[in-house]
Structures are given as structure tokens and as C-alpha cells.
C-alpha positions as CSV (number, residue, x, y, z in Angstrom):
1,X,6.4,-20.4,17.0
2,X,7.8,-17.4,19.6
3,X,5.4,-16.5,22.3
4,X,2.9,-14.7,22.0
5,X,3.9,-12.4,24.6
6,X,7.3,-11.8,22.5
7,X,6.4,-12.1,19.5
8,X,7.1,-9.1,16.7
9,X,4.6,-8.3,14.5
10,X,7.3,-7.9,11.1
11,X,5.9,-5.3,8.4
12,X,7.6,-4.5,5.0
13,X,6.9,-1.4,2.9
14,X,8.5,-1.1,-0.5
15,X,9.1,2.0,-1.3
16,X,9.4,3.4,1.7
17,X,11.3,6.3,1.9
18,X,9.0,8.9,0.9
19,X,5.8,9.5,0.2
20,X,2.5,7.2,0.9
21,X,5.0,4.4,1.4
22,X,6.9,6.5,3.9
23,X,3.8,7.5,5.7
24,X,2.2,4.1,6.4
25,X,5.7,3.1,7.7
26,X,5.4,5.8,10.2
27,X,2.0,4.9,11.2
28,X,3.1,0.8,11.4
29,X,5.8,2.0,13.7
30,X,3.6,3.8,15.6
31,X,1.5,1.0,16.0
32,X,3.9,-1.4,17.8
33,X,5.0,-2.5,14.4
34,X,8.9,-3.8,13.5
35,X,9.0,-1.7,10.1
36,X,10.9,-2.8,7.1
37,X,11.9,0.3,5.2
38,X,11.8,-1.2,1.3
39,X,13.8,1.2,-0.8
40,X,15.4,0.8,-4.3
41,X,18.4,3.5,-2.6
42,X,20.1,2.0,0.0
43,X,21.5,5.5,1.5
44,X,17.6,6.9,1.5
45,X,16.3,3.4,3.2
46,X,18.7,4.0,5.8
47,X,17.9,7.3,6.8
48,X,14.2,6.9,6.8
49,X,15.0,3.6,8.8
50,X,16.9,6.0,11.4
51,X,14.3,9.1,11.6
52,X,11.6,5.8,12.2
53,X,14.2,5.1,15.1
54,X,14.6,8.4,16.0
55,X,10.6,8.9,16.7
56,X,10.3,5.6,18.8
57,X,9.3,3.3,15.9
58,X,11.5,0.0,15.3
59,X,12.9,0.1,11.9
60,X,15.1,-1.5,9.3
61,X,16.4,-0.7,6.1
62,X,15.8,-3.0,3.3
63,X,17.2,-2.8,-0.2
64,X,14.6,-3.7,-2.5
65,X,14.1,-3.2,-6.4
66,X,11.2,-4.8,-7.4
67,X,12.4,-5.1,-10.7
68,X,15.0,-7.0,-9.8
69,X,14.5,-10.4,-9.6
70,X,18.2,-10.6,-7.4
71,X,17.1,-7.8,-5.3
72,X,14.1,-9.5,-4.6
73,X,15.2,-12.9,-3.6
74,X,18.0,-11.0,-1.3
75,X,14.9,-9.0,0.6
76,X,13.6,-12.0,1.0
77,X,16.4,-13.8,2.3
78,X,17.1,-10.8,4.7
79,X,13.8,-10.9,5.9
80,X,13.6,-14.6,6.8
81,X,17.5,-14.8,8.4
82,X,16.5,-12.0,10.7
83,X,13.0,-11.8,11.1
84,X,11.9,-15.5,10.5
85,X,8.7,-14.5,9.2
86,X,6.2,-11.7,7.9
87,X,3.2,-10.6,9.2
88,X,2.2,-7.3,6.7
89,X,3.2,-6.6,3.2
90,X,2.7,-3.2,1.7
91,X,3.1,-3.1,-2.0
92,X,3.4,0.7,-2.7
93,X,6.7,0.9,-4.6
94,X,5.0,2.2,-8.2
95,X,6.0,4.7,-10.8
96,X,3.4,7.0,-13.0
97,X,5.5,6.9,-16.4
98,X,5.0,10.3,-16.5
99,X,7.2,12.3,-14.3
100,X,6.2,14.7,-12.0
101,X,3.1,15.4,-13.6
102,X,-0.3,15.8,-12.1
103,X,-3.1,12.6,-13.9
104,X,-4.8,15.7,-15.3
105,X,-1.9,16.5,-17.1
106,X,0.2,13.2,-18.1
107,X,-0.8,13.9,-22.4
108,X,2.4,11.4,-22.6
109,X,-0.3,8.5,-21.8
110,X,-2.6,9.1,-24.2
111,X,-3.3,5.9,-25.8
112,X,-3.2,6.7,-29.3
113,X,0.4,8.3,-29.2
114,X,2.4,6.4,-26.4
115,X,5.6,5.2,-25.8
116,X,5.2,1.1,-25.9
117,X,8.1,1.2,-23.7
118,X,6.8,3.4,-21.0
119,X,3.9,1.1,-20.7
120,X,6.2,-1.7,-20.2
121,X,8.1,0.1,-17.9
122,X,5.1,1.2,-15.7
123,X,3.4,-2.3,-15.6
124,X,7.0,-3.9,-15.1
125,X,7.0,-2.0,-11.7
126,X,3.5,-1.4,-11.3
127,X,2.5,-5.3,-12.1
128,X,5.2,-7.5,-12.4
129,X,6.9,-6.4,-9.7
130,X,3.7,-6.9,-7.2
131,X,4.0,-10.0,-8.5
132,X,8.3,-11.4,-7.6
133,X,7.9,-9.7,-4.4
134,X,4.8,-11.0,-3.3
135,X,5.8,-14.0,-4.2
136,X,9.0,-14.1,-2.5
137,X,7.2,-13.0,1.0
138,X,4.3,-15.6,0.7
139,X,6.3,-18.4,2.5
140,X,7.4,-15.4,5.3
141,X,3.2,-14.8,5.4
142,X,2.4,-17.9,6.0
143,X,4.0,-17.6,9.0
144,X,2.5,-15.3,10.0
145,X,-0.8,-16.0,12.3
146,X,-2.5,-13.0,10.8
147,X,-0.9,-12.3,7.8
148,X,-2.2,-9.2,5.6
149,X,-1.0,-8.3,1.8
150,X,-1.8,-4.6,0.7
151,X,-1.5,-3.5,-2.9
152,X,-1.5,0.3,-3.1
153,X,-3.8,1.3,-6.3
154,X,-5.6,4.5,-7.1
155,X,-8.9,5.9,-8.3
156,X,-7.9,5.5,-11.3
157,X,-8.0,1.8,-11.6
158,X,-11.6,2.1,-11.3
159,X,-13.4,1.2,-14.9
160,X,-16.8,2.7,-13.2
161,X,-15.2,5.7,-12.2
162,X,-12.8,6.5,-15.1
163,X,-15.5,5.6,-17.5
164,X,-18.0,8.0,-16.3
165,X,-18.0,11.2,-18.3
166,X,-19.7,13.3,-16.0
167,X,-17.5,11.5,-12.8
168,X,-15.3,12.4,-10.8
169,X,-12.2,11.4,-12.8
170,X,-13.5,13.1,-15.9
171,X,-10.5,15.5,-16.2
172,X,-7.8,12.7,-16.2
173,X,-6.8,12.4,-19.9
174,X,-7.3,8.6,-20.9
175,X,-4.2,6.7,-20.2
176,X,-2.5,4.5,-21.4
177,X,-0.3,3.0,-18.7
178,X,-0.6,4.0,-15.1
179,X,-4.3,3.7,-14.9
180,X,-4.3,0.6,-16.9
181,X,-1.3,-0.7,-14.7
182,X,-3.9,0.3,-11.3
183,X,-6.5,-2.2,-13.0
184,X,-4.6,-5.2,-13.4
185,X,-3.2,-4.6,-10.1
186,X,-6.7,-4.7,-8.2
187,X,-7.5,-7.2,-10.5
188,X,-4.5,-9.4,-9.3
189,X,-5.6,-8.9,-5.9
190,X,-8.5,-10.1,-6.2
191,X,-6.7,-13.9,-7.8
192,X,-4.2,-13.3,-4.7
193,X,-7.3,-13.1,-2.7
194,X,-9.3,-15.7,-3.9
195,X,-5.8,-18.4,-3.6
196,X,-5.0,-17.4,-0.7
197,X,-8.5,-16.5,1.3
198,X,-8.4,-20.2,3.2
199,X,-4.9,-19.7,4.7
200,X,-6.1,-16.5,6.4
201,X,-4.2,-14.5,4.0
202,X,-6.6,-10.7,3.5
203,X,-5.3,-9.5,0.3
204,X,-7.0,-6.2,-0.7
205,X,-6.5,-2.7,-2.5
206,X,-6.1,0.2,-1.4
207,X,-6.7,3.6,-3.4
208,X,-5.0,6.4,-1.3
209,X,-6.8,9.7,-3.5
210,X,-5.2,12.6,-4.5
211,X,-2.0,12.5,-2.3
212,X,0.5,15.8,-2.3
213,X,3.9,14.0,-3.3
214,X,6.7,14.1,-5.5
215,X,4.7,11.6,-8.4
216,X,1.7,14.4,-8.9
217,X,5.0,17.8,-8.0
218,X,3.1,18.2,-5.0
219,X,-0.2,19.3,-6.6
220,X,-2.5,16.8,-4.2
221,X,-4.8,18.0,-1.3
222,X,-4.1,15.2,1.0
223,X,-1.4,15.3,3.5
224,X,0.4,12.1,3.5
225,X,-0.5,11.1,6.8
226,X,-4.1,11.2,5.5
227,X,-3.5,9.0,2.5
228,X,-1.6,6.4,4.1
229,X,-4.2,6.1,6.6
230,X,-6.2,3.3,4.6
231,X,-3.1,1.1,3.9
232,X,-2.6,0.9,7.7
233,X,-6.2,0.3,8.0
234,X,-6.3,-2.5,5.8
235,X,-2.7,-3.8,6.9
236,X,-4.3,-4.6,10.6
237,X,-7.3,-6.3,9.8
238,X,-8.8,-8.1,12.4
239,X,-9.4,-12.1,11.2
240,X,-13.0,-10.8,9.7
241,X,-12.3,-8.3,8.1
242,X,-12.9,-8.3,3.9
243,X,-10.7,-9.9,1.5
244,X,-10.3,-9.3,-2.7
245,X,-11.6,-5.6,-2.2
246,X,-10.8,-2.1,-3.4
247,X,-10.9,0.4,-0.4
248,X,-10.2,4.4,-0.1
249,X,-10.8,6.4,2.9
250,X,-14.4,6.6,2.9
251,X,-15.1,3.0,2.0
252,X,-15.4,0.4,-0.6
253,X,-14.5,1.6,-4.4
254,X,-16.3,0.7,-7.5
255,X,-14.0,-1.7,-9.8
């Protein structure tokens, strides 16, 4: 292995190039981190890649569908050819089903009436693609001394919360596919987590709460800086910190 005194600490975000993903690049950057900008647009990777640069940060544009199963095993093959290995991964690239559409308002999730292919097309990103892409790093991790896995999931994957009807997320209309999508995906990092947990490997969740970006048209309350804060957070975990949890701003969620 490099040095220590040279080595680079190697982070990939998929979908990077706006929003939360975006953000915690920026902060990685900021951090000392070589960023990898994950983006399904080559054009948009590249110029978030150069304002990173442009800032200070170290930053590389990667092209990265996790849908595809070629794109992912080219990422991956990037990564190792010029990096060697990985030391964070950042799974934020994630679609709502619904558009631009705030949770209250997403009536095209209702269980009763949706679209069977939405649902496969959210959990196909929101799921299965957690799943190539993470599996295409894990030999990059393990070399990694200190390697970290985040999978970016919301408030809404929490059964406690969602099924409260006096809660907090008692005006989201029951859904169908994105918060069903959210569960499996804490629910899978917890089986990363529990694999993985005597390699070093910290696999958690992160929910980033009600984020002003394009998937809600801009109708959140948290800057982006603010909601990327607990990706970062959990992406630089010191060697004791927690493993298979479910973490927002203020703390540990309720699954």
C-alpha cells in the first residue's frame, strides 16, 4: 500500500451533479477528499467535476448509470486503473417516481392505483442499483484501510414514523414506491452491514430530511449544504463509530 503520508483518501458520489449528491461532494472536497463526481450525464459530471476544481477541491468526473450493469462495471474499472482503490462510497443516485412533486403531494403512489412499472422503475434505481454498484466498489473498499459505504434514504423509510398517524409524516399520502423503495434500502444496509462489519467496512443510512431540490420543485426547508451534512458525517467515521444504522441530522432514526 502507498504511504501513508501520500496516500489519497478516494470518494465516489453517484449522482453527483446536483442536489444532496452534489453537496456532500463539495463538502468531501473540502475535506481533503479526491472526489469522484458519479453522474448518469457525462457533460453535467464534468462541469460539476470542474467548479469542485475551481473551489480547491480535487475532482473527477465519472460516468455512472446505476442501472446499467455496463456502466457500472466501466466506473468500476475507471476507478481501480486510476485510483487503485476506494475509501468512501456514497449511494445517493435515486429517483422519486413521481416528478417534481413534493411526498405530500405524489397521489401517483398511492398503492391502490399505481403504475407496476413505476414501482419497478423506482426500486430498479432506488434498490437494485445500490445493489451492482456496491458491489462493483467492494473489492476497491477493501482496500481501503477505513473504508465507509453510505446509502442515502429518507424519513420516509421509517415504518415507526410513517405509520404513526398523529407523526410527523402524517401528511405524506401512503406510497407505493419511493418510501417502500427507502425501506428495503435501510434494510439492505443493515445485511451489507452485518457481512461486511469484520472487515472494518461501516455501512449505514443516512436520511437527509426535507432537502430544497429539484425531486420535491424546490419546496424543502433545508439548504443543501445542511442535508448533505450527515452523509459526510457518516462517510468519515472514525474506526468506532456505528455500523447497520439509520442516521438524520439530529441522531439515530426509528426503522
Amino acid at each position: 500500500m502507498t504511504e501513508q503520508s501520500t496516500y489519497r483518501k478516494i470518494a465516489l458520489v453517484t449522482g453527483a451533479n446536483k442536489g444532496i449528491g452534489r453537496g456532500a461532494a463539495e463538502q468531501l472536497a473540502e475535506l481533503g477528499f479526491t472526489v469522484l463526481v458519479g453522474a448518469r450525464d457525462a457533460t453535467r459530471g464534468e462541469d460539476t467535476a470542474a467548479a469542485l476544481r475551481a473551489a480547491g477541491g480535487d475532482a473527477h468526473a465519472v460516468t455512472l448509470d446505476v442501472t446499467d450493469r455496463a456502466s457500472v462495471r466501466q466506473a468500476a474499472r475507471l476507478v481501480e486503473e486510476r485510483f487503485d482503490h476506494l475509501d468512501v462510497l456514497v449511494n445517493n443516485a435515486g429517483i422519486s417516481g413521481s416528478g417534481q412533486v413534493s411526498p405530500q403531494d405524489a397521489h401517483d403512489q398511492v398503492p391502490s392505483t399505481v403504475d407496476l412499472d413505476m414501482v419497478r422503475r423506482v426500486f430498479e434505481t432506488n434498490v437494485f442499483g445500490v445493489i451492482a454498484v456496491t458491489n462493483a466498489m467492494l473489492p476497491l473498499l477493501r482496500r481501503s484501510p477505513a473504508p465507509r459505504i453510505v446509502n442515502v434514504s429518507s424519513h420516509a423509510a421509517s415504518l415507526a414514523l410513517t405509520a404513526d398517524p398523529n407523526g410527523p409524516m402524517a401528511a405524506l399520502l401512503p406510497s407505493a414506491a419511493y418510501s417502500p423503495s427507502k425501506s428495503a434500502l435501510t434494510a439492505l444496509t443493515v445485511q451489507y452491514a452485518n457481512e461486511l462489519r469484520k472487515e472494518g467496512v461501516l455501512v449505514n443510512a443516512a436520511a437527509p430530511g426535507f432537502v430544497d431540490t429539484d425531486s420535491n420543485n424546490h419546496t424543502g426547508f433545508l439548504t443543501i449544504r445542511q442535508g448533505a451534512a450527515v452523509l459526510v458525517r457518516l462517510a468519515t467515521l472514525g474506526d468506532d463509530g456505528p455500523t447497520a444504522g439509520f442516521f438524520s441530522a439530529e441522531g439515530p432514526l426509528p426503522w
